[in-house]
C-alpha positions in Angstrom: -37.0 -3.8 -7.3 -35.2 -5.3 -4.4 -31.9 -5.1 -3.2 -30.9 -8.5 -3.8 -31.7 -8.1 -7.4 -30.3 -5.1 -8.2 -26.5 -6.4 -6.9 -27.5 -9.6 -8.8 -28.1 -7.4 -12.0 -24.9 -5.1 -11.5 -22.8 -8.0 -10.9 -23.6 -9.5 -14.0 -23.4 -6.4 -15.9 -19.4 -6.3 -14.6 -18.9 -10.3 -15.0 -19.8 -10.7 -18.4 -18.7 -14.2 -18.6 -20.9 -15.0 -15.3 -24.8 -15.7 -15.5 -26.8 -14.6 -12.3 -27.0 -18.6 -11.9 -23.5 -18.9 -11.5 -23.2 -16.4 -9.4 -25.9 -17.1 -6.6 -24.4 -20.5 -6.7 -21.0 -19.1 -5.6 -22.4 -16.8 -3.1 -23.2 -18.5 0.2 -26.1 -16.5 1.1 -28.3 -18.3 -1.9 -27.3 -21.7 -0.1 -29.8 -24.0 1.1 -27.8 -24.0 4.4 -28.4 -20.9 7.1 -25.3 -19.1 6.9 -24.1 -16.2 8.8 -22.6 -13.6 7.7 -21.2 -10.3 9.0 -22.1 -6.9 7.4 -20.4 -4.2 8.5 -22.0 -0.3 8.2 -18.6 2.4 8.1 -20.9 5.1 7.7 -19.2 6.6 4.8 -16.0 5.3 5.1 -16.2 1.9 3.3 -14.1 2.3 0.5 -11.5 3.5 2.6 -12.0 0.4 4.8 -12.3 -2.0 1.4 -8.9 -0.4 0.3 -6.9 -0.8 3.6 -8.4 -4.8 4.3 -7.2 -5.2 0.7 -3.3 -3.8 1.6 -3.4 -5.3 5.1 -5.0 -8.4 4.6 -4.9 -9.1 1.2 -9.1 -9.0 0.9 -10.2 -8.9 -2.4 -13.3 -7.5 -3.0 -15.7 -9.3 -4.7 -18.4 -6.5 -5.1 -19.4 -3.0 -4.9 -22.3 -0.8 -6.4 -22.5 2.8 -5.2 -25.6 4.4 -4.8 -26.0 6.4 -7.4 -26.0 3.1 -9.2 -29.4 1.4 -7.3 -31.8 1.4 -10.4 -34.5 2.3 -7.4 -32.9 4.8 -5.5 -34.3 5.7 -1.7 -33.4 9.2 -0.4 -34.0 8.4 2.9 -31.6 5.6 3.1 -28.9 8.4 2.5 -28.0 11.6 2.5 -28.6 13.9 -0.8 -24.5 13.6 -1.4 -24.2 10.0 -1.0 -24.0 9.0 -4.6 -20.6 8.3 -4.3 -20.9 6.3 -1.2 -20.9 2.6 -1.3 -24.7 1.1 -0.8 -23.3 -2.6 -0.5 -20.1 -4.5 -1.2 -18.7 -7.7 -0.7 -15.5 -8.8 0.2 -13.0 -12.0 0.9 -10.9 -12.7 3.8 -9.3 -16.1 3.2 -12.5 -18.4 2.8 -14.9 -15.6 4.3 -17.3 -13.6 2.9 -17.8 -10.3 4.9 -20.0 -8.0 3.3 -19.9 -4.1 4.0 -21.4 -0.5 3.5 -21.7 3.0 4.3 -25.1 2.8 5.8 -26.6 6.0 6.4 -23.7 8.1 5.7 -23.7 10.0 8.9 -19.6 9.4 10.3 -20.8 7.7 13.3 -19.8 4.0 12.7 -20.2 1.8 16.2 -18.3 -1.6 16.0 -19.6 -2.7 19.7 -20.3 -6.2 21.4 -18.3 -8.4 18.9 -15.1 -9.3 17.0 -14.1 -10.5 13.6 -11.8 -13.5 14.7 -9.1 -13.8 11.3 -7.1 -17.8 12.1 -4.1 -18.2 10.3 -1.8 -20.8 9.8 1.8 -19.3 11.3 3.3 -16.7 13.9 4.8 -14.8 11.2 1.8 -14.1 9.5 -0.2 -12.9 12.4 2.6 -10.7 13.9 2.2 -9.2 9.8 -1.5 -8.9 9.9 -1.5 -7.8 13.4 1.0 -5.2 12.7 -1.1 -4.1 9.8 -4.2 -3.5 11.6 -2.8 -1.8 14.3 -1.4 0.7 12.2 -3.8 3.8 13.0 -5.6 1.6 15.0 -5.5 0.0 19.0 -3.8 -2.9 20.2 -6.8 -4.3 23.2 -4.6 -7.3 23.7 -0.7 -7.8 22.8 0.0 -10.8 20.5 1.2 -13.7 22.9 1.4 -17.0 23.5 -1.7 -18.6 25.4 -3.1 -21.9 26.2 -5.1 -22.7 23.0 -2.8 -21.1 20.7 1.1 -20.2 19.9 -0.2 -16.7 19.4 -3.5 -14.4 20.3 -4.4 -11.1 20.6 -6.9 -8.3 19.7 -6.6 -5.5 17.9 -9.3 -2.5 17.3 -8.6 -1.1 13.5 -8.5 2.7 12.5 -12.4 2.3 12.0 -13.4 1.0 15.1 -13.3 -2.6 14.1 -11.8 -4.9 16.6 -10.2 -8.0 15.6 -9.1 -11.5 16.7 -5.6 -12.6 15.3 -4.9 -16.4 16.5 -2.4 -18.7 15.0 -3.9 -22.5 14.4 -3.2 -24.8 16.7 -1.3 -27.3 15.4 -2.9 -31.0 14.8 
């Protein structure tokens, strides 16, 4: 069985009150549209990561299903311990999707070569969210005022993650 159907399938099991249908029509993935999407591997750290998005940016998660829960478990794809671990979740950020995992389990997670850029609406709230990532983590680039924006800067989380906080320009 793939993947795909088996998250399908334990979603519904938890939303009672949602068919599959509904739910593929709410996920952007099953859109006619390409869409991309980030998926981020925290080789065994994920819940942690799910747990501190959701205090520091309010991120809701929208999914999770643990391996010992895949209906056609693959020992390969994890260690013999990993039951626990999370095989795939999904989670919200504002209007974004960002979906996220433990991978292989082996406490080596990479974050190179990109950023996850997080817009918001005011200076207050990205000195807050800014703050908030920080904590544990590495400020690349001070929050500050720039050309294109009242306030910028980068961040790298406690997992490696690094981070774009800008503040809308204003219309």
């Amino acid at each position: 069985m793939s993947c795909w159907r088996t998250v399908v399938r334990r979603i519904n099991v938890r939303r009672q009150n949602e068919t599959i249908h509904e739910y593929k029509k709410r996920m952007t993935t099953t859109t006619p549209n390409r869409v991309v999407q980030s998926y981020l591997f925290f080789d065994g750290r994920c819940e942690e990561a799910l747990q501190f998005y959701g205090q520091t940016l309010g991120a809701k998660v929208e999914m999770m299903m643990r391996f010992k829960e895949n209906p056609d478990p693959n020992p390969q794809m994890c260690g013999p311990n990993a039951g626990d671990k999370v095989m795939h979740a999904s989670f919200r950020v504002g209007d974004t999707s960002v979906m996220a995992s433990d991978g292989r389990c082996e406490g080596k997670p990479k974050f190179e070569g990109f950023a996850l850029s997080l817009t918001v609406p005011t200076e207050s709230e990205a000195d807050k969210l800014f703050d908030g990532l920080a904590n544990g983590g590495q400020v690349v680039m001070p929050l500050a005022k720039t050309f294109f924006s009242a306030r910028f800067g980068m961040v790298t989380d406690r997992f490696g993650v690094t981070w774009m906080i800008l503040v809308a320009p204003k219309q």
